[in-house]
N, C-alpha and C positions, 0 to 999 in steps of 0.2 A: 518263253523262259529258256534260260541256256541252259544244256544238257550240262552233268556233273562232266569233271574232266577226268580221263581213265589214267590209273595206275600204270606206269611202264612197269615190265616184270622186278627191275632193278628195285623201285620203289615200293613195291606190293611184298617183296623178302625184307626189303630193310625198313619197312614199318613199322616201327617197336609195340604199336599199341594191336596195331590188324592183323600182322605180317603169321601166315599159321605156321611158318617154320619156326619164326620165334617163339611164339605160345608154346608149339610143341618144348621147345627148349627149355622153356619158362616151366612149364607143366612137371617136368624130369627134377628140374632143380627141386622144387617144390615136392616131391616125391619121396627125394633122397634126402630132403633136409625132414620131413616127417620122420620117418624109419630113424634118421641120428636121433631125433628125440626120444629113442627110447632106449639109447646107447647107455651102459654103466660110465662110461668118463664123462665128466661133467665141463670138461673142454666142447665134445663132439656137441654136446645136446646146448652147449652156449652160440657155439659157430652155425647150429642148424639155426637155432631161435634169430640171431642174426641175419642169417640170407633170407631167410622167410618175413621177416619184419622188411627187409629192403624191399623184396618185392610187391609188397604190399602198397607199399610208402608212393613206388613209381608208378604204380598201376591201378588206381581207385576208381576204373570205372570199366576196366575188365574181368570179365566172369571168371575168370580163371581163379582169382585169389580168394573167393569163398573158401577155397579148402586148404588156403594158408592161415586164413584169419581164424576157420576155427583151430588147425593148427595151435596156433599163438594161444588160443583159448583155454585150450587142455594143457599148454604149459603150464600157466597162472597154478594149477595144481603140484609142480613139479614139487619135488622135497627141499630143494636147495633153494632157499630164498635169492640167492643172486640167480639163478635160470627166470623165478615167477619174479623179480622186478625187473630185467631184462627183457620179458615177454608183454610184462605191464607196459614199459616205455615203448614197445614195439605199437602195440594197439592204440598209446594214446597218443601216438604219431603220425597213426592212420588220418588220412584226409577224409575228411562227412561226405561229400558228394553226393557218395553212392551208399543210400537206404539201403541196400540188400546186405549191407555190412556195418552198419550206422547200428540197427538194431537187435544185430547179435555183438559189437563189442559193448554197448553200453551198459545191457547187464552185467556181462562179465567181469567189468571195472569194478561196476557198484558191489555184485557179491566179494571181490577184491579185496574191498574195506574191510571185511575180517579177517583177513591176513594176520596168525601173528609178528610180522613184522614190523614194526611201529614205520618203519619208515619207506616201507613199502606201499600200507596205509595213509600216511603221509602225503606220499610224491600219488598217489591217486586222486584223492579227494584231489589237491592243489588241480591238476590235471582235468579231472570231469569239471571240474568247476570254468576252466579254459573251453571247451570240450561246448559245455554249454552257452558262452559268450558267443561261439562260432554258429550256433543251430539258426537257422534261416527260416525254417516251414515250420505248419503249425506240426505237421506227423511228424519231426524231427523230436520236437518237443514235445507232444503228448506219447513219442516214445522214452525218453528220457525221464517222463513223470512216470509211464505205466512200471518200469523198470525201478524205480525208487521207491514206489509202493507195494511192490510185489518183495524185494528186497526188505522193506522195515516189517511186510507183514510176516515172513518167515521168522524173522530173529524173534520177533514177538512171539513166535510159537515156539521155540526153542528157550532152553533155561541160559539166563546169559551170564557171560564173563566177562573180564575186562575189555577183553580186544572186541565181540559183542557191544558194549557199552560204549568204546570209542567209536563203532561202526555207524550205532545209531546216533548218535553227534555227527559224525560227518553226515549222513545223509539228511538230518534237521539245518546244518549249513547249506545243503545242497537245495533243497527244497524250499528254502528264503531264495537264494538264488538263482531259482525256478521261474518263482512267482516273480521278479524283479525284471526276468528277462522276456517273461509273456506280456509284463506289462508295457515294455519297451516296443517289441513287437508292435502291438497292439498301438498302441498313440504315439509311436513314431515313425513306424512304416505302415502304419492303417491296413498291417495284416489281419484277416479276415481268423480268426480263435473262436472256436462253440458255436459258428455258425451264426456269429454276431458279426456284421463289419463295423469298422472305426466310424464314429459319428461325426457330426460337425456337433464347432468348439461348444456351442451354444446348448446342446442335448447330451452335454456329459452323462449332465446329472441323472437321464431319461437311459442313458447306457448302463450305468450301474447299475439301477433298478431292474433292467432286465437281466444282468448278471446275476444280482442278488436272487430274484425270482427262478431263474436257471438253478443254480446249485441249491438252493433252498429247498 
């Protein structure tokens, strides 16, 4: 087997994804743009949410960006509904790749939904629902379900409101959605869901039955 080929020093600085000079640089920006977000001008903490979303965008399978994404996270709370739909479009821009970040923005979107912003609300549900078309693995998507369910079961324990009421419709949207996309999964790429693999054509009928006896 041929040995990997070695980095010349040249290449090992200018490797945007490996390179530790650049992380380190990456790590600063990332730093600086946290701290703006807690700036009173709502210019500073727009332009932080900004470069913290870019770097995100370019970099979905370096570690580094866990502490931008939650970052963008704790935006979604800002007071200024243009900072939390700006931080909203950041995350749901984020590339899935990389689980380690798959499963902290998904809930964040979904508690989202109660935003009173209608249209902040809005351009999310549209967005998770994209979000979900893209999910590949079955843990992609049984994080996406555990996140929907833990989301409808709070608002259920809470007295609700309008924006409440629209929250729970989009996640009833979402959750058809769900189910439409495990089932594609499932009988069109014979991904393997509950520890069940995809049958032949002939034993459908013998798959659902075990389905049914599983959740039952």
């Amino acid at each position: 087997m041929d040995e990997p080929k070695k980095q010349t020093l040249r290449q090992r600085l200018t490797d945007w994804e490996r390179s530790w000079v650049l992380n380190q640089l990456k790590k600063i920006r990332i730093r600086m743009s946290i701290r703006k977000l807690k700036d009173k001008d709502i210019n500073a903490r727009w332009y932080a949410v900004g470069t913290l979303g870019d770097i995100v965008y370019k970099n979905p399978r370096n570690p580094i960006i866990t502490e931008a994404v939650l970052a963008l996270v704790n935006a979604l709370d800002d007071k200024e509904s243009g900072i939390r739909r700006k931080a909203a479009w950041a995350l749901v821009n984020t590339r899935i790749e990389n689980l380690r970040t798959f499963d902290v923005i998904v809930p964040a979107l979904i508690h989202a939904l109660n935003d009173e912003d209608s249209c902040l609300r809005g351009h999310v549900t549209e967005e998770l629902g994209i979000i979900l078309e893209k999910c590949q693995t079955p843990g992609q998507l049984s994080e996406f379900e555990k996140a929907l369910d833990e989301s409808f079961h709070s608002m259920m324990k809470r007295s609700q409101d309008k924006h409440e009421n629209t929250a729970m419709f989009g996640i009833g949207m979402l959750k058809t959605a769900l189910a439409k996309r495990k089932n594609e999964l499932v009988h069109d790429k014979g991904i393997i869901l509950d520890g069940i693999p995809k049958p032949p054509k002939s034993d459908k009928g013998i798959y659902r039955a075990l389905r049914v006896m599983r959740n039952g």
